[in-house]
C-alpha positions as CSV (number, residue, x, y, z in Angstrom):
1,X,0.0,0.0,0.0
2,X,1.1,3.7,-1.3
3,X,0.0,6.7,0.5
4,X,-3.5,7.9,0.1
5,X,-3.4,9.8,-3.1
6,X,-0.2,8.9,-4.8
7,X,-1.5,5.5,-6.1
8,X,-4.9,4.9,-4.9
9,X,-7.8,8.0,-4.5
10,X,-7.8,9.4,-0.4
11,X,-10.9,10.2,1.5
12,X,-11.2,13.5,2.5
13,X,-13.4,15.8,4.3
14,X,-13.4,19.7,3.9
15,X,-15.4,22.6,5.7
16,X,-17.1,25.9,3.7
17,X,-17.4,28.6,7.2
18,X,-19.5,31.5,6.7
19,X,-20.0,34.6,8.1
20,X,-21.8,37.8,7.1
21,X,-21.9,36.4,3.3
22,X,-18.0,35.9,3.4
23,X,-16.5,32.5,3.0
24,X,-13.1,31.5,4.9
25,X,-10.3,30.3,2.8
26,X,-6.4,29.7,4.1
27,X,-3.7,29.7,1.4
28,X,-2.0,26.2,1.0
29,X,2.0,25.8,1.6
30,X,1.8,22.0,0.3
31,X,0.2,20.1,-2.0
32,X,-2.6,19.8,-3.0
33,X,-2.7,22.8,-5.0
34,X,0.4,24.6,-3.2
35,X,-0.3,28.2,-3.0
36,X,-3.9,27.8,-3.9
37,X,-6.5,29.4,-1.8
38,X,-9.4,26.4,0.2
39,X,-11.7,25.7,2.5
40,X,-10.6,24.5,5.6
41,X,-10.6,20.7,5.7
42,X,-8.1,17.6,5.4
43,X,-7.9,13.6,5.8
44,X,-10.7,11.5,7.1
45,X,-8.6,9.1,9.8
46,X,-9.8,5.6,9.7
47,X,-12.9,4.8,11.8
48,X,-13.6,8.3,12.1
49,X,-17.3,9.9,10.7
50,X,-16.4,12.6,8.3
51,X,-18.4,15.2,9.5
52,X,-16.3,14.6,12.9
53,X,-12.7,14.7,11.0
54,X,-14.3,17.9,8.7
55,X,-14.7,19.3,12.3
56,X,-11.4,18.2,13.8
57,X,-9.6,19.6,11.1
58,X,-11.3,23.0,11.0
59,X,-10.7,23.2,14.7
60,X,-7.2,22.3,13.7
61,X,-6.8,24.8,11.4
62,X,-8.6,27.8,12.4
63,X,-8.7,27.8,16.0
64,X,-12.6,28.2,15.7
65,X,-14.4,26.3,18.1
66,X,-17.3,24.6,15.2
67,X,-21.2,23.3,16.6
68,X,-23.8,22.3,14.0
69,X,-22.7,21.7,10.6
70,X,-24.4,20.5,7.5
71,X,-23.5,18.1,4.2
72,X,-22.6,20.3,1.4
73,X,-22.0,18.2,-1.1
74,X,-19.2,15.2,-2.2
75,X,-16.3,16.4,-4.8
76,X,-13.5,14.4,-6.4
77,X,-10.5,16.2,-7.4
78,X,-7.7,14.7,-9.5
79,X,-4.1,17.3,-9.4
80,X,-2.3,16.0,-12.0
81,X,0.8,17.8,-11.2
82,X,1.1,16.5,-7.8
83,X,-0.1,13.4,-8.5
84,X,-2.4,13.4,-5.7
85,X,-6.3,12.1,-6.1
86,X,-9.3,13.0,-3.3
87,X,-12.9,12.4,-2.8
88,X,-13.9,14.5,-0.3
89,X,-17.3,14.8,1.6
90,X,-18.0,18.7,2.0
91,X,-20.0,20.3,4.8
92,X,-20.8,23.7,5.8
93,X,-20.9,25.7,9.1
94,X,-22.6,28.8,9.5
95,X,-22.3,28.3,13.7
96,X,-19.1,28.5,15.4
97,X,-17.2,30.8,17.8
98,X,-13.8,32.4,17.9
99,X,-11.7,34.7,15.4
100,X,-9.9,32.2,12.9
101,X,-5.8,32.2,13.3
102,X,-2.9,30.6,11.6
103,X,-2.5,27.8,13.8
104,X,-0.2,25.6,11.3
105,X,2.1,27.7,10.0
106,X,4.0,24.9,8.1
107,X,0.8,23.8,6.2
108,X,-1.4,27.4,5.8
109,X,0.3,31.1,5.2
110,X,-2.4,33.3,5.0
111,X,-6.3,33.3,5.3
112,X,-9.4,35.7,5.0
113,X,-13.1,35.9,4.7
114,X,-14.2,36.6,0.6
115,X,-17.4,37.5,-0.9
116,X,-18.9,35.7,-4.5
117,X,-17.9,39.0,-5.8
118,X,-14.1,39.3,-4.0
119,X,-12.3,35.7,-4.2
120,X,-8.7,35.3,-4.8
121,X,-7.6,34.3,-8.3
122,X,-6.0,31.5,-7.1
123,X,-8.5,29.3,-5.8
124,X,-8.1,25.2,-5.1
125,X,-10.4,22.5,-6.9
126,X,-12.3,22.1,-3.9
127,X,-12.7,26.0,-3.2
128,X,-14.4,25.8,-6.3
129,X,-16.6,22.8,-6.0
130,X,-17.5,24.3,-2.6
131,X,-18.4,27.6,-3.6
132,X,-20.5,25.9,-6.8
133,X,-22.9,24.5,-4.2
134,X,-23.1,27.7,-2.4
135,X,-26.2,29.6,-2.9
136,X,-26.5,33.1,-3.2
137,X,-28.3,33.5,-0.5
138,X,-25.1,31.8,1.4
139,X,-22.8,35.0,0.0
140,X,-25.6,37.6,1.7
């Protein structure tokens, strides 16, 4: 057995937060999609419920503390470049507390909340997907 992604697809789980019609993203330092702006989100460990691991890694990553969240919707991504295959199980959280921090500054460099109408160029696969099954009313 490889690792997850290099020969055989990984399971991953990724988190859309919103707040006042802004979506969180942190930029990426490795791949996936190094330098890329995402949702929060990562690896689902084994025996662990997605929606748990979605929340573990948020929590991870943002220093937000999450409650209720929602299914979004299920992506796969294939990177070519880094050779690196995901289906992910994607949920949204519009109820958490806490300001957001850097709290991995050897994975993430930089985040921010975006608008529909103010994303960065540079946005991952899933940032994408995510913000495809957003609704306008989401963005408001």
């Amino acid at each position: 057995m490889g690792k997850p992604g290099i020969d055989f697809p990984g399971l991953g789980t990724g988190l859309a937060i919103l707040r006042d019609g802004k979506l969180l993203l942190y930029r990426r330092l490795k791949a996936p999609e190094a330098g890329f702006w995402s949702i929060v989100g990562g690896k689902v460990d084994h025996m662990e419920p997605a929606a748990k691991a979605a929340i573990r890694e948020a929590e991870e990553e943002s220093g937000l503390s999450i409650g209720k969240i929602d299914y979004l919707c299920t992506e796969e991504v294939i990177v070519e470049a880094d050779r690196q295959h995901w289906i992910s199980l994607i949920y949204v959280c519009k109820d958490f507390s806490g300001e957001p921090r850097l709290m991995e500054p050897d994975k993430l460099s930089d985040f921010g909340w975006f608008g529909r109408e103010d994303l960065p160029l540079q946005l991952s696969e899933f940032a994408k997907a995510t913000i495809s099954h957003l609704s306008e009313e989401d963005f408001r």
